[in-house]
C-alpha positions as CSV (number, residue, x, y, z in Angstrom):
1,X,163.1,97.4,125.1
2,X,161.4,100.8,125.1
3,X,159.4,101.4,127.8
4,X,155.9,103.6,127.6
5,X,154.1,105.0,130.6
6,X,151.4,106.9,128.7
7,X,149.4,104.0,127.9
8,X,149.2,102.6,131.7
9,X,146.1,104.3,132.4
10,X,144.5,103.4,129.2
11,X,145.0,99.7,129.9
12,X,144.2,99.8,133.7
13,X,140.6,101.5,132.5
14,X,139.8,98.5,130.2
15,X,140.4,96.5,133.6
16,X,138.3,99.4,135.6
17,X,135.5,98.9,132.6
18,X,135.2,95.7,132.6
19,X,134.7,94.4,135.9
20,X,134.6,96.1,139.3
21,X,137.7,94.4,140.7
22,X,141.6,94.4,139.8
23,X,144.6,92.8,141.4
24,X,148.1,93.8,140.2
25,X,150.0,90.6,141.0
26,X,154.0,89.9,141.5
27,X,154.5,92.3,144.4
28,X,153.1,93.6,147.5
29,X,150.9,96.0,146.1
30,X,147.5,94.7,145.7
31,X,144.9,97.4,144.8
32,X,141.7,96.8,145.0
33,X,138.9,99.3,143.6
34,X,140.8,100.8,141.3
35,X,138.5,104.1,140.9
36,X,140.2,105.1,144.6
37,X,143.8,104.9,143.3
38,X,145.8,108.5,142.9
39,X,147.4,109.2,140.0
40,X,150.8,109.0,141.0
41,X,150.7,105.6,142.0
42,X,150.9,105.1,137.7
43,X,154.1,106.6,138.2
44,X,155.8,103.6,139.4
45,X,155.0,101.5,136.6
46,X,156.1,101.4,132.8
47,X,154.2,99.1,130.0
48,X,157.0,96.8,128.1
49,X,155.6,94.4,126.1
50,X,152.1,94.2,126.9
51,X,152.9,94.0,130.7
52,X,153.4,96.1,133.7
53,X,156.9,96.6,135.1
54,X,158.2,98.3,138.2
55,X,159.7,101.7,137.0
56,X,163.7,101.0,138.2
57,X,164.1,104.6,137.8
58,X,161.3,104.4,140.6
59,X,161.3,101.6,142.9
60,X,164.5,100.1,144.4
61,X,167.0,103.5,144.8
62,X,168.2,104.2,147.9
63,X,171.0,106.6,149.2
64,X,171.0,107.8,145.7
65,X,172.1,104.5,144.1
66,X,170.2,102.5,142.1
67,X,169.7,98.9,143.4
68,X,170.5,95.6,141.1
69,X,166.5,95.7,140.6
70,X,167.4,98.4,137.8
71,X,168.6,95.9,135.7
72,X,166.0,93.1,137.0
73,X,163.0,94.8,136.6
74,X,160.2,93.0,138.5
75,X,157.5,92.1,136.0
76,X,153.7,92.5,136.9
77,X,150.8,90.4,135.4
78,X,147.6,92.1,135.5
79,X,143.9,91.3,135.5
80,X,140.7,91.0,136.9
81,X,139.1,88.1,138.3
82,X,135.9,87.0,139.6
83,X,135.8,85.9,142.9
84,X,133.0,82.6,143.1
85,X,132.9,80.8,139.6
86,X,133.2,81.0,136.3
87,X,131.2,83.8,133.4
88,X,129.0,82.0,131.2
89,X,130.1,81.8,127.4
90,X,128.8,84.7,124.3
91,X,127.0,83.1,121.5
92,X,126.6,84.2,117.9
93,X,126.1,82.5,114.3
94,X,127.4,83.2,111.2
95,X,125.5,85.3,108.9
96,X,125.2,85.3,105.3
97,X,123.9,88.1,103.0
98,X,123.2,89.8,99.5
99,X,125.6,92.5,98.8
100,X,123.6,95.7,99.4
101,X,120.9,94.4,101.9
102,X,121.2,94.2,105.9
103,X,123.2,91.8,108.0
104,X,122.2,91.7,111.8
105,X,124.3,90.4,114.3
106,X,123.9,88.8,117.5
107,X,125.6,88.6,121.0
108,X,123.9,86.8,123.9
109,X,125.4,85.2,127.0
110,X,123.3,84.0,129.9
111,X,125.3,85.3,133.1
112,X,127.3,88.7,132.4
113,X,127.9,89.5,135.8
114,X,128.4,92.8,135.2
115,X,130.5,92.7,132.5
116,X,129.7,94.5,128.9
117,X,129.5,92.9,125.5
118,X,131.3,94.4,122.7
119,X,131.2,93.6,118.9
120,X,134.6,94.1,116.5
121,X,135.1,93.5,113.0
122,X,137.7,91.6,110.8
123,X,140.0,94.3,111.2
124,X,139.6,93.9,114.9
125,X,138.1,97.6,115.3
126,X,135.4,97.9,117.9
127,X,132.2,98.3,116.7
128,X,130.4,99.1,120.2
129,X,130.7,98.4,123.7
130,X,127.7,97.9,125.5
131,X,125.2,100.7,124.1
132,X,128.4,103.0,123.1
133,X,129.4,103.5,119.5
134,X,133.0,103.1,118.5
135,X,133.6,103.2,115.2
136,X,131.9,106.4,113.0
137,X,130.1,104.7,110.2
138,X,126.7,105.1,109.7
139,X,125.7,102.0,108.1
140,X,126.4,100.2,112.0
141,X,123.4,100.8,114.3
142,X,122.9,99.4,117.2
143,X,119.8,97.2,117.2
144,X,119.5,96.2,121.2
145,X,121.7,96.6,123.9
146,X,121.2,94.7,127.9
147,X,123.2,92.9,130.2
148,X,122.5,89.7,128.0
149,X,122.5,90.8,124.8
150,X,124.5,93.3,122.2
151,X,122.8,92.7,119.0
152,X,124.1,95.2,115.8
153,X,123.2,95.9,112.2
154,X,125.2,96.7,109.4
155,X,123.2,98.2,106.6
156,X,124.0,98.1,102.6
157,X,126.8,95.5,103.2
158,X,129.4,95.0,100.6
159,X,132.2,92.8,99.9
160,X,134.7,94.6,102.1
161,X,132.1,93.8,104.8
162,X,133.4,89.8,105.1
163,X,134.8,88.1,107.2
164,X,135.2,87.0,111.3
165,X,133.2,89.5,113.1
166,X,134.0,88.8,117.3
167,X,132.1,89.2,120.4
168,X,133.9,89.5,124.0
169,X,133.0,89.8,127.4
170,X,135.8,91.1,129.9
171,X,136.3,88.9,132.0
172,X,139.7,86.7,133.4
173,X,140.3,85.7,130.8
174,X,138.5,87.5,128.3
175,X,135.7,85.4,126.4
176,X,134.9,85.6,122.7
177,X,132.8,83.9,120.1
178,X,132.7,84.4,116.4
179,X,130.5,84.9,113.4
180,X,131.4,84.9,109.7
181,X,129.6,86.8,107.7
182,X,129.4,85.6,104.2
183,X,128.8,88.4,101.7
184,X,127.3,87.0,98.5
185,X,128.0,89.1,95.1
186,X,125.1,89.4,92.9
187,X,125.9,88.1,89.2
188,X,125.2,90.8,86.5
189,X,123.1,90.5,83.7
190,X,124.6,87.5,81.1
191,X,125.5,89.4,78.0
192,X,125.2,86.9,74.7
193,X,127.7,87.4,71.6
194,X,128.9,85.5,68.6
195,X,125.3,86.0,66.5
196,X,126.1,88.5,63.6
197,X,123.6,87.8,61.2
198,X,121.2,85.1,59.8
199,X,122.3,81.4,59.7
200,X,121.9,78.9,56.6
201,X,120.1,75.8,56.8
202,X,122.6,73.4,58.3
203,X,125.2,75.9,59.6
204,X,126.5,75.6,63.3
205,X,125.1,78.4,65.5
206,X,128.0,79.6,67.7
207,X,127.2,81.8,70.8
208,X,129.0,82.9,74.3
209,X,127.3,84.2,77.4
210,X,129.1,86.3,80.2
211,X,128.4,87.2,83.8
212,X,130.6,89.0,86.3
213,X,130.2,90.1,89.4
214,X,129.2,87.5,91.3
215,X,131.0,85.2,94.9
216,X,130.4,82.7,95.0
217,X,130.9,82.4,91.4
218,X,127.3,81.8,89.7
219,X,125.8,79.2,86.7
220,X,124.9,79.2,83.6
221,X,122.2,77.6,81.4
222,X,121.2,77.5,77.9
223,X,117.5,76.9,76.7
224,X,116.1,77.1,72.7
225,X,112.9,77.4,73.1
226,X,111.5,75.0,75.8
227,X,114.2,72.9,75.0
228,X,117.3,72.3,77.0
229,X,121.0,73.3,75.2
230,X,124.3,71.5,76.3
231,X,127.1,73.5,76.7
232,X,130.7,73.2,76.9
233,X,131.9,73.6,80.7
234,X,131.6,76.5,82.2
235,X,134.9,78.8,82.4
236,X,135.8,80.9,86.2
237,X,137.7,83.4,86.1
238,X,138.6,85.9,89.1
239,X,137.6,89.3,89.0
240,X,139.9,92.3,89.4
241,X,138.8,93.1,92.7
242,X,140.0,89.7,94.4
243,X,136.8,88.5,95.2
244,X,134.3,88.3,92.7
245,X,134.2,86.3,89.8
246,X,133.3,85.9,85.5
247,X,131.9,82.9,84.4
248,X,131.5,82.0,80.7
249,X,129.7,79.3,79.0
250,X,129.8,78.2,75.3
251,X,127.1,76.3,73.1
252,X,127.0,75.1,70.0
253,X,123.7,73.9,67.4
254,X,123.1,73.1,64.6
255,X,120.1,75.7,62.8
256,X,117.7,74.5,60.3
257,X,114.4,75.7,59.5
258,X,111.9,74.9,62.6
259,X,114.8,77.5,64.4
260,X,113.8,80.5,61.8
261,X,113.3,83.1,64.9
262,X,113.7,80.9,67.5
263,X,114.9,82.3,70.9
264,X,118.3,81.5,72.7
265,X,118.2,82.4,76.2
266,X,121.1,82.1,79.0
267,X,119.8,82.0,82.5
268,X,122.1,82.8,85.5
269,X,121.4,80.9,88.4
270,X,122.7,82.0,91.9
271,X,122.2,82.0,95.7
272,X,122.0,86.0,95.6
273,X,119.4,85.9,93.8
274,X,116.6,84.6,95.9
275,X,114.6,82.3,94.1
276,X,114.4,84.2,90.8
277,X,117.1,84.4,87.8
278,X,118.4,86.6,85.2
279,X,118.5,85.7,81.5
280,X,118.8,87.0,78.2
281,X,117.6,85.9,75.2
282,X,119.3,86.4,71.2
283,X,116.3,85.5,68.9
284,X,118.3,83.9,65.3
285,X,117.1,83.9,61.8
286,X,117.3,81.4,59.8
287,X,117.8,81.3,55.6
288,X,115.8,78.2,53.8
289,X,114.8,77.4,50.7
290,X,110.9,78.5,49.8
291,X,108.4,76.8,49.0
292,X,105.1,77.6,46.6
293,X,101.8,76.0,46.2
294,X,99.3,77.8,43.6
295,X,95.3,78.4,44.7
296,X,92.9,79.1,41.6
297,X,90.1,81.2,41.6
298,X,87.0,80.4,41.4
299,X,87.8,76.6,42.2
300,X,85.9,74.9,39.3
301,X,86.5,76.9,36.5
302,X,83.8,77.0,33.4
303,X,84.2,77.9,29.7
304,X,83.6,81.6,29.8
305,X,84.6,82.6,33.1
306,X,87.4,85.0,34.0
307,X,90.4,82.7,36.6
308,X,93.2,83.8,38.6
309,X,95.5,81.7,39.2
310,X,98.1,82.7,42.7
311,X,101.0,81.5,43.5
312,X,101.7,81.5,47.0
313,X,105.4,81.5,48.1
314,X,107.3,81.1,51.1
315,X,110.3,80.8,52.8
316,X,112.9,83.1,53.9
317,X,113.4,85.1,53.0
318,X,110.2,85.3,50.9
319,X,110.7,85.3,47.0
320,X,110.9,88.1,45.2
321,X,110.7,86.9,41.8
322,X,108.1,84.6,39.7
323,X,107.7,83.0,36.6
324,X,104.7,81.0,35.1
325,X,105.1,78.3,32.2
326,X,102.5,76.5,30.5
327,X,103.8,72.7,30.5
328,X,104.5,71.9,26.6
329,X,105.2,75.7,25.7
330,X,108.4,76.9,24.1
331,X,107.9,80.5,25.5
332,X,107.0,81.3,29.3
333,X,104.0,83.2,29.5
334,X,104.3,87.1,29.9
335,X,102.1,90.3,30.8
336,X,99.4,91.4,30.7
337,X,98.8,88.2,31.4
338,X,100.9,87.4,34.0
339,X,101.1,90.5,37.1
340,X,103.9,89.0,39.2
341,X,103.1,86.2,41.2
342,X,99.2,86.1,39.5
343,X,98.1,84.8,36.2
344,X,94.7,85.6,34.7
345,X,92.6,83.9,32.2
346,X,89.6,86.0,30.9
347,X,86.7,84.4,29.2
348,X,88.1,80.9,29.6
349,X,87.8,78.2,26.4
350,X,88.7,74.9,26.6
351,X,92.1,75.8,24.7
352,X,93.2,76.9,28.2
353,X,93.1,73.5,29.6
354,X,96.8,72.4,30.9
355,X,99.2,72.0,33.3
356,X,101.0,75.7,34.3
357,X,104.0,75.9,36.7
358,X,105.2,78.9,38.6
359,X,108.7,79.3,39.9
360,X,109.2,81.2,43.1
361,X,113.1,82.2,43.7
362,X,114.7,83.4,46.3
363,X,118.5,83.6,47.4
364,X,118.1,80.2,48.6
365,X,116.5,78.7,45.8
366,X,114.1,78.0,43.7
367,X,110.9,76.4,44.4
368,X,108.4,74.8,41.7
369,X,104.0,74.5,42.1
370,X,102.1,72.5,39.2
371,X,98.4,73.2,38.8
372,X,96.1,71.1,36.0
373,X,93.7,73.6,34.6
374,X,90.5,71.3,32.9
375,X,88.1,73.8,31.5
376,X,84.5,72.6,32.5
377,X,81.6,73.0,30.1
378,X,79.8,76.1,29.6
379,X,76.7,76.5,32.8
380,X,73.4,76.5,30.9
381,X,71.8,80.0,30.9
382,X,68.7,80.5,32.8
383,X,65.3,82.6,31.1
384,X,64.7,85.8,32.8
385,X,61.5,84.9,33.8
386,X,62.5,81.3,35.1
387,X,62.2,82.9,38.9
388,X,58.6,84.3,38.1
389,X,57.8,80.4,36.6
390,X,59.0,78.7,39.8
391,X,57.0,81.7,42.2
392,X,53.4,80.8,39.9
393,X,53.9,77.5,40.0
394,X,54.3,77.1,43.7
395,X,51.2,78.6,44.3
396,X,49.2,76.8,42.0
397,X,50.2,73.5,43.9
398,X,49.5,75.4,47.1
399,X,46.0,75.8,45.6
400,X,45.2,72.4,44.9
401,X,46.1,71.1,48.0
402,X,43.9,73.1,49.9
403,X,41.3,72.3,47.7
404,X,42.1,68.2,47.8
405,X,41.9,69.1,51.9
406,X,38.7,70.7,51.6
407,X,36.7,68.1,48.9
408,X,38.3,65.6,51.8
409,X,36.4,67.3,54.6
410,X,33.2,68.0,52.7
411,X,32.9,63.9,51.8
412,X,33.3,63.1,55.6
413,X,30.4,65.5,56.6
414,X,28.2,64.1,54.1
415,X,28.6,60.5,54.8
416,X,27.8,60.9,58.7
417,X,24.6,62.8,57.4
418,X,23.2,60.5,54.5
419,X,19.5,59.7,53.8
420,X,16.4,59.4,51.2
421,X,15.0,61.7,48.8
422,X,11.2,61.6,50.6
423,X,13.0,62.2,53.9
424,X,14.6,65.4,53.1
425,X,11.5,66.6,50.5
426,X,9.5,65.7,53.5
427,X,10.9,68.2,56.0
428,X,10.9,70.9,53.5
429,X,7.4,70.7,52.9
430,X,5.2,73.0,53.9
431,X,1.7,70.6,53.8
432,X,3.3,68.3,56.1
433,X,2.1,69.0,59.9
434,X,5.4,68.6,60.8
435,X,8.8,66.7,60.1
436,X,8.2,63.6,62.2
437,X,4.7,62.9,60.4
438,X,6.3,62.8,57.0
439,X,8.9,60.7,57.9
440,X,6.5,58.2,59.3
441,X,4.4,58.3,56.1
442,X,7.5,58.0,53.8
443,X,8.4,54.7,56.0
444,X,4.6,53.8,55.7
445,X,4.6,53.9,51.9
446,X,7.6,52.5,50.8
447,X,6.7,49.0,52.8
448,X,4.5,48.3,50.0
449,X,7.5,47.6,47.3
450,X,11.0,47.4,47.3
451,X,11.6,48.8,43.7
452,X,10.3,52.6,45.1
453,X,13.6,52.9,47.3
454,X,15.3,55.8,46.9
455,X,18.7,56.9,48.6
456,X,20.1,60.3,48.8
457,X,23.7,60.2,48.8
């Protein structure tokens, strides 16, 4: 097997880097601080096979001949060691992150001794050693770097990012722990087909919805409304790329006409998404048959007044065409009567009394409204000057209930103030000497008889 002596020094320096001393074992030679060692002693070894071996070309001639040992290379194991116990073991922990965010990554052991941490990926490239970048990609950046920890971040991860990421410490023999990082793919938008127009009462609506892009592969949901939708199951497909995948979901309803402009929406659930969801929604149409009811105007129709009768249809879509019948007629009734959906009456009689139907027609159908027409009696007329009557009359009764009030007042006052003719004569007399006296006198005199009493009322 081909021997190579280039690549001695390289692997004797991961020895001189990771700790501070080496022992080439299988012959004499032990060296010992390997920093002190000339050059030419690499001269005397080769590298065959991941091991050093004495060069025969080198070790064993003598007097010009080359010894049996030429054949029977003596083979050397190599590596360091450290002399009083045993280095403590890295941890890590796997990771797991959205496509396009930041992973960090974590190295810690308790006793290095010396010895340096150093991150690789899946392809087993180094990533750093100790505080020293290896590998020329921006999107690694070293986050902390001691004795006891190596901690490293790789910014907008993708899918190519996955896998066993290792940590090692040098030592005899070399220590490692791993950490899988789990990439997760974000689901696209869903995108919802198989609607191409508006639905019949009573057909079967018949949708798909389709996400890619996402790992692990997402979910999907159906809603009408507020209202749940079972689908068929849901269909996985791989995407090109190898790890990413398409899932599809099918439902089927049938459509009537509470779902005229309803709205179907599929929801994507998945881990990537971080509490939240995508969805999109396919608002449907729905055709039914209309329906017509017909409002009159004024309400109570008299003999003599001007009606319109409306008839309201709907549905969709909305009628576009009317027709009015008067029940018992042998001819539908046309303009100027009848403007479309309206029919007029002017100066009403009680000949118009009957039952009228309108039809309201759509591609659907047709829809029929009955309304009774029973012409009310003429409203008497009122006298122009009725108003002026009520206003005079008002106040007239407003007068003689003031004056009832006041005759009722007067009548009180005179009763608490009653007395005889002489009495009141007396005080306005101007002979008397004085009211008193006269009233004395007029009691005086009429002790005499009873048949002079007088009262004054």
């Amino acid at each position: 097997m081909k021997s190579d002596r280039s690549k001695i020094p390289e692997l004797m320096n991961i020895c001189l880097t990771a700790c501070s001393t080496c022992t080439i074992c299988g012959s004499s030679h032990v060296i010992n601080n390997l920093h002190a060692v000339e050059q030419s002693l690499w001269r005397r070894y080769v590298l065959e096979d991941g091991h050093l071996t004495l060069d025969p070309e080198q070790y064993g001639q003598r007097e010009g001949k080359v010894a049996e040992e030429r054949k029977t290379a003596v083979e050397l194991q190599w590596g360091c060691s450290r002399p009083g116990g045993e280095v403590s073991q890295p941890t890590t922990s796997d990771e797991i992150v959205v496509a396009g965010s930041k992973v960090i990554l974590r190295c810690e052991v308790e006793d290095p001794d010396d010895s340096s941490l150093q991150w690789s990926n899946p392809a087993q490239q180094t990533l750093y050693f100790g505080e020293k970048r290896a590998l020329r990609d921006l999107r690694i950046q070293l986050e902390k770097s001691t004795p006891n920890e190596l901690t490293i971040s790789i910014d907008n991860a993708t899918l190519a990012d996955e896998g066993e990421y290792t940590c090692s410490i040098f030592t005899m023999p070399v220590r490692t722990a791993k950490a899988i990082v789990t990439v997760l793919g974000i689901p696209q938008k869903p995108q919802i087909s198989g609607y191409t127009g508006p639905l019949k009462d009573g057909d079967t609506a018949k949708l798909m919805c389709v996400s890619s892009g996402s790992k692990p592969a997402a979910a999907l949901r159906w809603h009408k409304g507020d209202k749940t939708l079972q689908s068929d199951p849901l269909v996985v497909e791989e995407d090109a790329n190898g790890k990413t995948f398409t899932v599809t979901s099918r439902v089927e309803f049938a459509v009537g006409k509470e779902d005229d402009g309803a709205e179907v929406t599929c929801t994507v659930d998945h881990a990537s998404l971080q509490n939240s969801d995508k969805s999109t929604s396919q608002r449907i149409a729905v055709f039914y048959k209309p329906t017509a009811r017909i409002e009159p105007k004024p309400d109570h129709p008299r003999e003599g007044q001007d009606l319109e009768l409306r008839c309201d249809g709907q549905g969709n879509p909305v009628p576009h065409e009317y027709r009015w019948e008067k029940d018992g007629a042998e001819t539908p009734l046309i303009e100027p009567q009848v403007q479309d959906n309206i029919l007029t009456f002017a100066n009403l009689n009680k000949s118009d009394s009957g039952t009228y139907i309108c039809y309201a027609s759509s591609i659907m159908g047709t829809s029929i409204a009955r309304y009774n027409l029973a012409v009310n009696d003429a409203s008497p007329v009122p006298h122009a000057g009725s108003a002026y009557h009520a206003i005079i009359g008002g106040v007239v009764a407003l007068i003689v209930f003031l004056l009832l009030i006041l005759l009722i007042i007067l009548g009180h006052y005179l009763i608490r103030h009653k007395g005889t003719y002489l009495t009141h004569e007396a005080k306005g007399s101007d002979d008397a000497p004085d009211a008193d006296t006269a009233i004395i006198n007029a009691e005086g005199g009429q002790t005499g008889g009873d048949d002079k009493k007088e009262y004054f009322i």
